[in-house]
N, C-alpha and C positions, 0 to 999 in steps of 0.2 A: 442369772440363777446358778448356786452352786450345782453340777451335777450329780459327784463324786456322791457313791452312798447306795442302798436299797430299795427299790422304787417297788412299787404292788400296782396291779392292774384294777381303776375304780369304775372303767366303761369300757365296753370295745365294740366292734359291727361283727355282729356275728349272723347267721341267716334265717330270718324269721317267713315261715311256711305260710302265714296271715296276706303276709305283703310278697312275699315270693322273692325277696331281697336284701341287702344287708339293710341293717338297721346298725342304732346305737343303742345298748342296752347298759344297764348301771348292775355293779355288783349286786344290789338288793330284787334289782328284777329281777337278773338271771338265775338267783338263790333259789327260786320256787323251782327254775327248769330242768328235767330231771335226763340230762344229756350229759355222758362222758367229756365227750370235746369241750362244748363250754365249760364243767366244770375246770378242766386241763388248762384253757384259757384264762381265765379269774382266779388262778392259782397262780399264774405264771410270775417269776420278778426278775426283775432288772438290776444289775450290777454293772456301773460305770464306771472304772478305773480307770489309774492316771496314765497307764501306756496306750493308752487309746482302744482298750479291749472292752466291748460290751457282753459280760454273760448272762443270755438269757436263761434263764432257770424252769424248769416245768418240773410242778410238783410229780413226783412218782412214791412209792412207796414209803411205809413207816422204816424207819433205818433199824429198829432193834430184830423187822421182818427179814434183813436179809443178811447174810451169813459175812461174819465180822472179815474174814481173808479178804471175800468178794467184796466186802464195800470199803475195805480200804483201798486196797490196791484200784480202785475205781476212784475213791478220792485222790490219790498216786498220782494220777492219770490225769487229773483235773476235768473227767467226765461225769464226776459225781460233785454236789456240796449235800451238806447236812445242814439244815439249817429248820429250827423249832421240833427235832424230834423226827424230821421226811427226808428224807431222798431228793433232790433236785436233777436234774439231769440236767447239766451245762452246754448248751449250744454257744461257739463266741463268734462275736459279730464286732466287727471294724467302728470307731467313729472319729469324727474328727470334725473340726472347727475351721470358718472360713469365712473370711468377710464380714465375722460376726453373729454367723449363723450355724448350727449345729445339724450334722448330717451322719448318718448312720445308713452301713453296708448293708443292704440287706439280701446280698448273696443275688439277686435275681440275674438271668441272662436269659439270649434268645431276641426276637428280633418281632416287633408292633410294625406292620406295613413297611415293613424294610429298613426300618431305623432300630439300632441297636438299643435294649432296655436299659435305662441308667439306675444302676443299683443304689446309687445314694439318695438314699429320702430323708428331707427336711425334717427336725423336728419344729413343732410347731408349739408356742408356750403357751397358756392357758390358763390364768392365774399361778397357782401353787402348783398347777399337773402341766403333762406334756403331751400331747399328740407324737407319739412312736410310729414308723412302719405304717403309718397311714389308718391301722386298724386299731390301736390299741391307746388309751388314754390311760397313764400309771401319776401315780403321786406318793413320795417318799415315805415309806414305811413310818407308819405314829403319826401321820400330818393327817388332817383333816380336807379333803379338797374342796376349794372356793370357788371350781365353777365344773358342771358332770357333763359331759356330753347323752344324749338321750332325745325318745323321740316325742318329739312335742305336739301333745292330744290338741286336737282340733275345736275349737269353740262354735260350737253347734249355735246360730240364731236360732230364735219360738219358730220362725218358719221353718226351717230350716229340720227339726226336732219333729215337726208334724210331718215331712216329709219319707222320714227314715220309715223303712217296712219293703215287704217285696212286692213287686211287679208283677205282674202275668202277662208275656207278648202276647196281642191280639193277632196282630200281622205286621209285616213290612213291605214294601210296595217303594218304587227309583217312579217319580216324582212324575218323569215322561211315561208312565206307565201304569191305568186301574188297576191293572192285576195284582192280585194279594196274595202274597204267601201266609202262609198260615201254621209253618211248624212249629216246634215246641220252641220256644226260650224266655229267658225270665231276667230279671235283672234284681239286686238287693241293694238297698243302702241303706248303710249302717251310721250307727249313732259316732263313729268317729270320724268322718268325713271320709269316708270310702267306700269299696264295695264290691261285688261280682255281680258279672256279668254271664250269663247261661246263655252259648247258641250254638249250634254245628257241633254238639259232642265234646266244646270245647269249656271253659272257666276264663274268663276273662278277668284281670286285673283291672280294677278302677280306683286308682291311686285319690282322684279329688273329684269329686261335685259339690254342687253350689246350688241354690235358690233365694232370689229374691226379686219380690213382686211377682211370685210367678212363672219367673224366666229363670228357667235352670243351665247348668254349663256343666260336663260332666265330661272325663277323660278315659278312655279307655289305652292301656299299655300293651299290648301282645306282639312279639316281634314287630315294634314300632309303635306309633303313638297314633291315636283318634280321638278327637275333639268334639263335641256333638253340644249344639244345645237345642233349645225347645222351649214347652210349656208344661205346667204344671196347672190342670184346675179340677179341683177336688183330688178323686180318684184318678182321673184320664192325666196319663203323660204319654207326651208326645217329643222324639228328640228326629233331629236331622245330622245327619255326618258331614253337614257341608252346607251350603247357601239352602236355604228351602225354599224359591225358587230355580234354583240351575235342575235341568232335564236330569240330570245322572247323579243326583243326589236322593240318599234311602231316606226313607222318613218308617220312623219305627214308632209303632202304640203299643201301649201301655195299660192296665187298668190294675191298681191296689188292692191285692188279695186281702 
């Protein structure tokens, strides 16, 4: 794939507050989202040249807004481009070619459990677009892109659909033990295969649950991951964190408000 040229940003992971994590969102999603940063980001373009210099650009201001001395001697500078009427502010970043594969500086330093960060990240191709810096998917200015990265809605089965609604904890009680807690917490699952979780003051991420036949299988994430499945019948659910018979496993109820 040629490089050489002006690339625009069609997808990129930015941090969505639903999932509490990066995601991939598409230009048209992010369109409705009414944030500086991402709009900053979905502005951003790429300029690859032949000396091996990447400039990243990020839209800034209308160019007629700022005073003719200050933007040129900024274009001077090669801290500024003009490009459709804006302001770009040029950031340059290193790239280079090896083995066949294309890899771009992306400045980073500092040290992951003792081993030094390798600033050079892969680009990765993807029909007509590129995987950049890991977060950003760009395709050449006027080209249409043939494949978006983005996050892929869940195909809910009928059972599956009759299960979404919230929870009301009855109690929890560890398996070796009649006693029954009884405080507040709740659980939701939602019509895209996830959810929260409500106990200890806290919001719990449930990245995936599942039903069928009955037998559900549901994930909780919070500093670390919990796995729980159980039963499903009617109203009444009931999930365990772990075997439901071993002595030191919780078994949590349920009933559908």
């Amino acid at each position: 794939m040629e490089l050489k040229g002006l690339w625009e940003v069609c997808s990129a992971q930015i941090f969505d507050m639903q999932n509490m994590g990066m995601v991939w969102k598409t230009k048209e999603e992010a369109a409705g989202i009414d944030d500086d940063m991402i709009k900053m980001v979905f502005s951003t373009l790429f300029d690859f040249k032949d000396d091996g210099v990447l400039g990243m650009m990020i839209k800034g201001p209308a160019a007629d807004s700022v005073p003719k001395d200050e933007l040129d001697a900024a274009v001077a500078a090669g801290k500024v481009v003009v490009e459709d009427g804006f302001c770009y502010i040029c950031e340059e970043k290193g790239w280079k070619e090896e083995d066949g594969k294309v890899f771009i500086d992306s400045k980073e330093s500092g040290e992951i459990f003792g081993e030094a960060i390798n600033p050079w990240k892969e680009v990765i191709e993807e029909g007509n677009t590129l995987i950049v810096l890991e977060n950003y998917q760009i395709v050449k200015v006027g080209e249409t892109p043939t494949s978006v990265r983005k996050v892929e809605q869940k195909e809910l089965t009928e059972e599956m659909k009759a299960a979404v609604g919230t929870y009301k904890g009855l109690y929890t009680r560890m398996i070796c033990d009649d006693k029954k807690n009884e405080e507040e917490f709740s659980l939701e699952l939602k019509d895209d295969g996830k959810g929260i979780s409500k106990r200890d003051g806290l919001e719990i991420k449930v990245p995936d649950w599942c039903v069928e036949n009955g037998e559900v299988k549901l994930t909780e994430k919070y500093l670390g991951k919990i796995d729980y499945t159980g039963k499903l019948e009617g109203k009444s659910l009931v999930l365990y964190n772990g075997d439901p018979e071993a002595p030191m496993t919780y078994e949590y109820v349920y009933e559908k408000i």
